[in-house]
N, CA, C and O atoms as CSV, one atom per row, in Angstrom:
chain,resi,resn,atom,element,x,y,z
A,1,UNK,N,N,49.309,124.680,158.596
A,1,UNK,CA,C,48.150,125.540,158.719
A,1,UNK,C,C,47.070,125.171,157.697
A,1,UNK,O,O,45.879,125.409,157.899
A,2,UNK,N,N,47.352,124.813,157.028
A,2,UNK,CA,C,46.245,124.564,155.954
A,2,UNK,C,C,45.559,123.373,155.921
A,2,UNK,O,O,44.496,123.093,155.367
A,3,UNK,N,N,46.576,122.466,156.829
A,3,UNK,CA,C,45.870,120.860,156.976
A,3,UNK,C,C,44.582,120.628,157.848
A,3,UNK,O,O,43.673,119.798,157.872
A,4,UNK,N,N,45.074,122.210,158.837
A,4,UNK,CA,C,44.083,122.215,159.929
A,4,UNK,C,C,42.527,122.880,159.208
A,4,UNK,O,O,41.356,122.713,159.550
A,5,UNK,N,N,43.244,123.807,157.907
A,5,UNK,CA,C,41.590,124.526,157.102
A,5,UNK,C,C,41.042,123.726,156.522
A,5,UNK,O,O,39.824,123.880,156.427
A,6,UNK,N,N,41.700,122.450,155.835
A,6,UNK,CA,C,41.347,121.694,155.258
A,6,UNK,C,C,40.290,120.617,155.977
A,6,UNK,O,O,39.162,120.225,155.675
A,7,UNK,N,N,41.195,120.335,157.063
A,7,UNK,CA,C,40.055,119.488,157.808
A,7,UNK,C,C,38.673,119.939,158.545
A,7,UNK,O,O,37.702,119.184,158.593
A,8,UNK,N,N,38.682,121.491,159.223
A,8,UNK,CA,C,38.260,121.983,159.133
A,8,UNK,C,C,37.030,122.013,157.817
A,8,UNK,O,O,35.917,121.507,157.966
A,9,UNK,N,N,37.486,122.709,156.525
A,9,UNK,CA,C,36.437,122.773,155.738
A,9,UNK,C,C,35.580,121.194,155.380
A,9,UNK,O,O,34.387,121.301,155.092
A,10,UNK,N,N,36.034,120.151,155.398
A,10,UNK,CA,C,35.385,119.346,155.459
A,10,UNK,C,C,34.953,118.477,156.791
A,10,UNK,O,O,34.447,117.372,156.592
A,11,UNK,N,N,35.072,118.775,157.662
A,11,UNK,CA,C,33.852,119.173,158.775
A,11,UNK,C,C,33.150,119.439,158.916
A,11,UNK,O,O,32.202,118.840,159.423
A,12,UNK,N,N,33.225,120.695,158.477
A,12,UNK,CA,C,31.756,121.812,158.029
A,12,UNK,C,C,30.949,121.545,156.989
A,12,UNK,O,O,29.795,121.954,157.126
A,13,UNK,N,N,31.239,120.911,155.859
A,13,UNK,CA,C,30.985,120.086,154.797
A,13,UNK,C,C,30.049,118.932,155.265
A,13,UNK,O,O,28.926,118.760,154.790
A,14,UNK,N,N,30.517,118.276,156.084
A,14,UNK,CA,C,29.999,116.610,156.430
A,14,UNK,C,C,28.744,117.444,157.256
A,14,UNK,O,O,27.554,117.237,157.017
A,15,UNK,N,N,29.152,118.247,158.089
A,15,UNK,CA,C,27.836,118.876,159.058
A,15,UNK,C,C,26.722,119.370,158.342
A,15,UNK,O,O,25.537,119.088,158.519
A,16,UNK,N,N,27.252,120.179,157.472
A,16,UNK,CA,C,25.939,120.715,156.223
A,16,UNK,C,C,25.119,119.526,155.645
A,16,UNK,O,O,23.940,119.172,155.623
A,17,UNK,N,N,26.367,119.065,155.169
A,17,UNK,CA,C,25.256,117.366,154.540
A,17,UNK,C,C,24.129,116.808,155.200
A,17,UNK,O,O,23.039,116.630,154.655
A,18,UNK,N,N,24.404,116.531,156.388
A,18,UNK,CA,C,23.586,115.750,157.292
A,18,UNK,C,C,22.695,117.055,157.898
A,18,UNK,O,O,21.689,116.634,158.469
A,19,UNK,N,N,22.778,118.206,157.916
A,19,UNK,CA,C,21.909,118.545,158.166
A,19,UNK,C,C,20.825,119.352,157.139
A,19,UNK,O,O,19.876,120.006,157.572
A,20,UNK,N,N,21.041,119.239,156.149
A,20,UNK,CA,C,20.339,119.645,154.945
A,20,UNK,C,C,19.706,118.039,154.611
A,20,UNK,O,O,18.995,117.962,153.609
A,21,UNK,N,N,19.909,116.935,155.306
A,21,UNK,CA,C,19.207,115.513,155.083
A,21,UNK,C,C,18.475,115.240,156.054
A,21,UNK,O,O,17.718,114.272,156.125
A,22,UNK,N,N,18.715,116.403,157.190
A,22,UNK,CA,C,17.506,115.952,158.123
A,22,UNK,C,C,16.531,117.513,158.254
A,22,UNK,O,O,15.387,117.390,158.693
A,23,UNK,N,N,16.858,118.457,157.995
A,23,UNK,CA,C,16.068,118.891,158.675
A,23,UNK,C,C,14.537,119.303,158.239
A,23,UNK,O,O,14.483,119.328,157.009
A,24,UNK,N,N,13.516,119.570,158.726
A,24,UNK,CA,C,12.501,119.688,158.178
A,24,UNK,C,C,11.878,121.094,157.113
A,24,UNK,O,O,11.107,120.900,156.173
A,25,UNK,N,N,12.436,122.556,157.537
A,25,UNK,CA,C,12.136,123.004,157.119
A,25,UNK,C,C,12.890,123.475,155.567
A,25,UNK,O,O,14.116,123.373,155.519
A,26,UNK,N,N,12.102,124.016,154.241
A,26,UNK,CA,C,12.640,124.032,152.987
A,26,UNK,C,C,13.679,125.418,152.862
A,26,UNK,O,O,14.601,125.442,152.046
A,27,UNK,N,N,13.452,126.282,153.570
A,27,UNK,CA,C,13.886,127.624,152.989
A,27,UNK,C,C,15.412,127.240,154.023
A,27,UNK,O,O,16.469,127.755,153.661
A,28,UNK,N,N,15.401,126.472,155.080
A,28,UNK,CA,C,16.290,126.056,155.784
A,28,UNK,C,C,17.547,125.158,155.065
A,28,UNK,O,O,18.757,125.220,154.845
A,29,UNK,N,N,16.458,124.347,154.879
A,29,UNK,CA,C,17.476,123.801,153.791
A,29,UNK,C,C,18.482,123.865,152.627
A,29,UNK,O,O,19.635,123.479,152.437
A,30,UNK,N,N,17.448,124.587,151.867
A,30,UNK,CA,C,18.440,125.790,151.160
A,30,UNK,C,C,19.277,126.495,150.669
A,30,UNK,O,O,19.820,126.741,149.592
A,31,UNK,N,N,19.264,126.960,152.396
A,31,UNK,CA,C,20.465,128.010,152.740
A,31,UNK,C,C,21.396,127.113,153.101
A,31,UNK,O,O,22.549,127.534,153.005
A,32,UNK,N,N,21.215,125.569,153.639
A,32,UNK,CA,C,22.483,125.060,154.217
A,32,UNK,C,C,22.717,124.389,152.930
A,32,UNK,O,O,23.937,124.511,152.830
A,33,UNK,N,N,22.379,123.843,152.024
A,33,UNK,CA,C,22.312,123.530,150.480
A,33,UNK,C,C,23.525,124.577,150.094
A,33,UNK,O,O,24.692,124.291,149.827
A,34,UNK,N,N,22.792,126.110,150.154
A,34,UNK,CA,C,24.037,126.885,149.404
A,34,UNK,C,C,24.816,126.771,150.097
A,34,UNK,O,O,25.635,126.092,149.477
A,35,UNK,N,N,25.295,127.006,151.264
A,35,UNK,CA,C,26.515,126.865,152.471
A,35,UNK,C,C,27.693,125.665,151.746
A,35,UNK,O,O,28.873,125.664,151.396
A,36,UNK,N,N,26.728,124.864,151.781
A,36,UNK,CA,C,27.848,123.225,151.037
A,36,UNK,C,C,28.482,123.608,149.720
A,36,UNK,O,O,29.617,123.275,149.379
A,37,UNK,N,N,27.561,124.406,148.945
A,37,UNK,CA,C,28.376,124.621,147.266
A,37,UNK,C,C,29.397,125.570,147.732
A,37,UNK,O,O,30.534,125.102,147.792
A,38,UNK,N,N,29.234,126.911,148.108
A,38,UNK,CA,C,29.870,127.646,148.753
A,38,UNK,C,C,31.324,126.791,149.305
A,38,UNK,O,O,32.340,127.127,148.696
A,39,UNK,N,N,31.479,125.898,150.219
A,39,UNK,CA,C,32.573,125.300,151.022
A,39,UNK,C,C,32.808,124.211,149.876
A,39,UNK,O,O,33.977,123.865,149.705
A,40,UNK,N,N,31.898,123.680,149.136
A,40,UNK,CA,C,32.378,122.967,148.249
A,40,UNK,C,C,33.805,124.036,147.309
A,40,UNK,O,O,34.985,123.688,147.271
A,41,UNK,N,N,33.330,125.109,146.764
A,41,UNK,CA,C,34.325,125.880,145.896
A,41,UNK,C,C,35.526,126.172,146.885
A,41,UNK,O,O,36.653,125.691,146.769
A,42,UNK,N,N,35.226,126.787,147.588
A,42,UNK,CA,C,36.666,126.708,148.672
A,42,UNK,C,C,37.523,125.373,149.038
A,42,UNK,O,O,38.618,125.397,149.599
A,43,UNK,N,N,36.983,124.467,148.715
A,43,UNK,CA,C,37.843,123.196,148.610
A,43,UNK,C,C,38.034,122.944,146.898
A,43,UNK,O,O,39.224,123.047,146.600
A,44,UNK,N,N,37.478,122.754,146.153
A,44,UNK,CA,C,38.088,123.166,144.907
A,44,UNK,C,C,39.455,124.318,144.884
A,44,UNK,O,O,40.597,124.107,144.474
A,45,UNK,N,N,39.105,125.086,145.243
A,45,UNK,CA,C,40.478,126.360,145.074
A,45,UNK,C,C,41.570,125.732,145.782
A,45,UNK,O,O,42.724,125.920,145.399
A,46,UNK,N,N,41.215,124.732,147.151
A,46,UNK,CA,C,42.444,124.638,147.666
A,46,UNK,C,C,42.979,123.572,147.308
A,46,UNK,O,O,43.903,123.027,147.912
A,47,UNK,N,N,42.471,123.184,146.331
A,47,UNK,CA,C,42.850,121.561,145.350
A,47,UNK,C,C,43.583,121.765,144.815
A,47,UNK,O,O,44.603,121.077,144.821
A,48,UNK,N,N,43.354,123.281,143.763
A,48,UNK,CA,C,43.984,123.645,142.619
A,48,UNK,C,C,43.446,123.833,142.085
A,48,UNK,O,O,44.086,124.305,141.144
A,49,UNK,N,N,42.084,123.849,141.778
A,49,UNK,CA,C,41.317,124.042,140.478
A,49,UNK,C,C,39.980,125.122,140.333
A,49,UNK,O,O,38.754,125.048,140.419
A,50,UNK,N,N,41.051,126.199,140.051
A,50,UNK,CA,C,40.172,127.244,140.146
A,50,UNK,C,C,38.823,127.110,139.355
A,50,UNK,O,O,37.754,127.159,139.963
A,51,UNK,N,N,38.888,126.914,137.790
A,51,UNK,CA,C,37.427,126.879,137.007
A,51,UNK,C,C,36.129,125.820,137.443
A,51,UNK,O,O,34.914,125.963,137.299
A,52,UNK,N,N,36.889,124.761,138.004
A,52,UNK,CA,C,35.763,124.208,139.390
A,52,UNK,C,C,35.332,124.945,140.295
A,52,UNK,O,O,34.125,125.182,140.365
A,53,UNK,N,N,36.161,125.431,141.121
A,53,UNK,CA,C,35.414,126.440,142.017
A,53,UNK,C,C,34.788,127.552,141.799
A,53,UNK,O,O,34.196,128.068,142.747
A,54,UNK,N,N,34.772,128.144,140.582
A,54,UNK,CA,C,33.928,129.160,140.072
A,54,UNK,C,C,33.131,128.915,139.209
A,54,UNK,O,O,32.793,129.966,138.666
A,55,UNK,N,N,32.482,127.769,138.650
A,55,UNK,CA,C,31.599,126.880,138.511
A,55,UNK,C,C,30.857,126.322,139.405
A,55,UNK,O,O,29.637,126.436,139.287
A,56,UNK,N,N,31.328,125.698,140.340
A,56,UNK,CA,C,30.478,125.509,142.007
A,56,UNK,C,C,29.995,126.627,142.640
A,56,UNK,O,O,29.105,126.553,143.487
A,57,UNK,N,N,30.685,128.015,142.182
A,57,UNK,CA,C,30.177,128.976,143.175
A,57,UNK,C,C,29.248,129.697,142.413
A,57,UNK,O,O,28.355,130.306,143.003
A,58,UNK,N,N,29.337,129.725,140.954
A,58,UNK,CA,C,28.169,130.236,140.562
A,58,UNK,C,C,26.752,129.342,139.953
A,58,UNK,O,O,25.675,129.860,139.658
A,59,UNK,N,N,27.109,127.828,139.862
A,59,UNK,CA,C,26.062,127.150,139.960
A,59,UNK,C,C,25.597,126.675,141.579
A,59,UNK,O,O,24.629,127.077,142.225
A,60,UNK,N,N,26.242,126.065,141.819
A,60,UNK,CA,C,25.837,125.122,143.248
A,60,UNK,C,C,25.796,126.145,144.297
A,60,UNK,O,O,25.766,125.692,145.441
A,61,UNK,N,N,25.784,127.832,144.133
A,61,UNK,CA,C,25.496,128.464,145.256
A,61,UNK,C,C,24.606,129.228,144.781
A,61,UNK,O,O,23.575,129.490,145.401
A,62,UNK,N,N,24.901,129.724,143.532
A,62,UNK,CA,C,23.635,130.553,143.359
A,62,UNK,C,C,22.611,130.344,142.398
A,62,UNK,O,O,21.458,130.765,142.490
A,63,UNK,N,N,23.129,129.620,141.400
A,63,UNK,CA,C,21.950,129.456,140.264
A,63,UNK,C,C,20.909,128.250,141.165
A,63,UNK,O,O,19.726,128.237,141.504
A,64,UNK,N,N,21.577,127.707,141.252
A,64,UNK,CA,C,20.767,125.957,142.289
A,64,UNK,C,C,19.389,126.471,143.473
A,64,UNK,O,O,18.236,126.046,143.545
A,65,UNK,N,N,20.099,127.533,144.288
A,65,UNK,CA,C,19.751,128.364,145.292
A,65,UNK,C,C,18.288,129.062,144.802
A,65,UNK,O,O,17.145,128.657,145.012
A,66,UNK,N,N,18.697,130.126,144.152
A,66,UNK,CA,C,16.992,130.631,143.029
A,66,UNK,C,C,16.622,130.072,142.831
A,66,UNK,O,O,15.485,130.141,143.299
A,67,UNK,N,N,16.877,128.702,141.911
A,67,UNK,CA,C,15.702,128.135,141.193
A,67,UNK,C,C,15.004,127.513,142.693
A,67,UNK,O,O,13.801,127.746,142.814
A,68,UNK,N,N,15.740,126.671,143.942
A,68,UNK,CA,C,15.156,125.984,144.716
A,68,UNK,C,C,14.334,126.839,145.661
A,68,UNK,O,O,13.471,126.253,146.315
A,69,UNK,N,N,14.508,128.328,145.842
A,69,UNK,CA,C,13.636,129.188,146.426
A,69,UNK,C,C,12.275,129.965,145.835
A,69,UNK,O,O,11.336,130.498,146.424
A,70,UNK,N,N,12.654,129.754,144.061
A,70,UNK,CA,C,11.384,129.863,143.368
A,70,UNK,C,C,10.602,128.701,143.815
A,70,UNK,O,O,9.503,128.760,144.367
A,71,UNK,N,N,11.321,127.554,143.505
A,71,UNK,CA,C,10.222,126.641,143.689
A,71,UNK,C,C,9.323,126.634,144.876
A,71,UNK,O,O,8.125,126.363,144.960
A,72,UNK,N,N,10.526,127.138,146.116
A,72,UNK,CA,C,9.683,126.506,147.705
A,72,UNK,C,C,8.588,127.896,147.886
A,72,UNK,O,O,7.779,127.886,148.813
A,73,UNK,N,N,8.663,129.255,146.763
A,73,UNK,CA,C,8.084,130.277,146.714
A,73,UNK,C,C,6.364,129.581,146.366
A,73,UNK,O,O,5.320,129.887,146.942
A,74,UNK,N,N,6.507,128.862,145.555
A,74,UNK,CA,C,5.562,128.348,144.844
A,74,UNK,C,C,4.126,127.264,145.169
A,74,UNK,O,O,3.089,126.854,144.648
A,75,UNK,N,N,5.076,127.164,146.611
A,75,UNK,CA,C,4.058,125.854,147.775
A,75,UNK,C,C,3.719,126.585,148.792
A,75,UNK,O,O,4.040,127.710,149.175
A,76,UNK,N,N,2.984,125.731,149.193
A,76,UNK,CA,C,2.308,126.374,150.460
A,76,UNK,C,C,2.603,125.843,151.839
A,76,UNK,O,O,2.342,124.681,152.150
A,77,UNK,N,N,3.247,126.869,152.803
A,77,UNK,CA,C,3.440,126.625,154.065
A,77,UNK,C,C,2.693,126.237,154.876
A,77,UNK,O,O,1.962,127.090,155.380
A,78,UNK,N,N,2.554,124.763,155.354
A,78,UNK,CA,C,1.679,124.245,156.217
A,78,UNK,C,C,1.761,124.631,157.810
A,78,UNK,O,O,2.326,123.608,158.198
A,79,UNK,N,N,1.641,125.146,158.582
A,79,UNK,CA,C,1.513,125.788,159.655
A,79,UNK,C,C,1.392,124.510,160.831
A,79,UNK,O,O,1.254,124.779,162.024
């Protein structure tokens, strides 16, 4: 059961990647940006290594996340 979450979570992983490398819009991006840190820590935990994954989940999902939505706060939406 777990070989199947495992492969699974990095599925979902490889899909986020590539689509946080293509897609056009920023606030889009983002969110699939945090999605990856997020599934990133859930593969940490299922490694073994919890203080990685709670390091990934509070940098690479949320600290990373604010600062990159201040920033895209900060430009202007071209229409």
């Amino acid at each position: 059961m777990t070989d199947i979450l495992n492969i699974l979570l990095l599925l979902f992983l490889i899909v986020c990647a590539v689509a946080v490398a293509h897609i056009r819009d920023l606030l889009s991006a983002v969110i699939l940006f945090s999605a990856f840190g997020l599934i990133m820590a859930i593969i940490w935990q299922q490694l073994g290594a919890p203080d990685i994954a709670m390091v990934e989940a509070a940098l690479g999902t949320g600290v990373a996340a604010l600062l990159l939505i201040a920033a895209i706060s900060k430009t202007k939406r071209a229409e």
